[in-house]
N, C-alpha and C positions, 0 to 999 in steps of 0.2 A: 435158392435159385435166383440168380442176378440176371436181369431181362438188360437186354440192351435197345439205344435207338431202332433197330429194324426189328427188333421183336417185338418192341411197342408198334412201327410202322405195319407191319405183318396183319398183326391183330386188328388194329382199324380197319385196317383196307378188307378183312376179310368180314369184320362185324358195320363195315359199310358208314364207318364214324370219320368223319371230320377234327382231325385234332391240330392245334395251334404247333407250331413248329418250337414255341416258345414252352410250354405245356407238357413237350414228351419225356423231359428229365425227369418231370414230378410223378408223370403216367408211371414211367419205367422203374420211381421209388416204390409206389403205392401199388404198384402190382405182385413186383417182386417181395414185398412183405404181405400180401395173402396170399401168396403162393408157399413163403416162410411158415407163414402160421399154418397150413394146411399140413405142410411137413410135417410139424410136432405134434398137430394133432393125427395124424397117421401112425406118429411112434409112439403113441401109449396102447398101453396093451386094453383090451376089452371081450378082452375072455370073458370074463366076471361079470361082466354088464348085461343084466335080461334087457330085452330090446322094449321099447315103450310105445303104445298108439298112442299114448299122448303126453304130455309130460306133469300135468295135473290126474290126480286122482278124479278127476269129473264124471259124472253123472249126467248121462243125456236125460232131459224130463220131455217126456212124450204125453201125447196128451192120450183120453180114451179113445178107442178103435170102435165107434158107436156110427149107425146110419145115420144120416143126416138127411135124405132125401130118398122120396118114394121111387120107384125103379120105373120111369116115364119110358121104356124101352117102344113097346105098343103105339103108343100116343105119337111119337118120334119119328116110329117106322112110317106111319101114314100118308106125310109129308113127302118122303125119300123116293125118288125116281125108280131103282129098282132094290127091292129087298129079296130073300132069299131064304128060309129057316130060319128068320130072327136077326139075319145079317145082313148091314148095308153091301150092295152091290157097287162097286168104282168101274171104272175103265182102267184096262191095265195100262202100267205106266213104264215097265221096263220092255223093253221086246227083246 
C-alpha cells in the first residue's frame, strides 16, 4: 500500500505531529513499507501456531509466601478517628 503526500499530511495533523515539508517523501516511503511488511505478515497462514504468553520458556521465581510482620490491626485502630468492627471508618466521598 503506496501512501501519498496527503495521506502522510492526514496522519500528522491527526496524530498532532509537525512534519518538515521536506521530510514527507521519506515519511510517505517508510510508512508505506510497514504497512508492506504488515501485509505479508497477514498472509502467512498461522493455523499451526499455538499462541505464546511469552516467547521464552521462562520461569517466574517468586519468592516464599511467609509473614513478615505481626498483625498491628489493634494497636492502629486506637489512633483512628472512628473505627467500627475492626474497620476504619472514612467519610463518604462519592454522593
Amino acid at each position: 500500500m503506496a501512501l501519498n503526500r496527503t495521506d502522510v499530511e492526514k496522519i500528522a495533523h491527526l496524530a498532532r505531529l509537525q512534519i518538515d515539508e521536506s521530510s514527507v517523501p521519506e515519511y510517505a516511503t517508510n510508512l508505506s513499507n510497514i504497512l508492506d511488511l504488515i501485509s505479508q505478515m497477514q498472509s502467512i497462514d498461522t493455523s499451526d501456531v499455538e499462541p505464546l504468553a511469552h516467547p521464552l520458556d521462562a520461569v517466574q521465581r517468586l519468592r516464599a509466601d511467609n509473614i513478615t510482620e505481626n498483625n498491628q490491626r489493634e494497636h492502629l485502630q486506637t489512633v483512628a478517628p472512628s473505627v467500627e468492627s475492626g474497620l476504619f471508618l472514612v467519610p463518604k466521598v462519592i454522593e
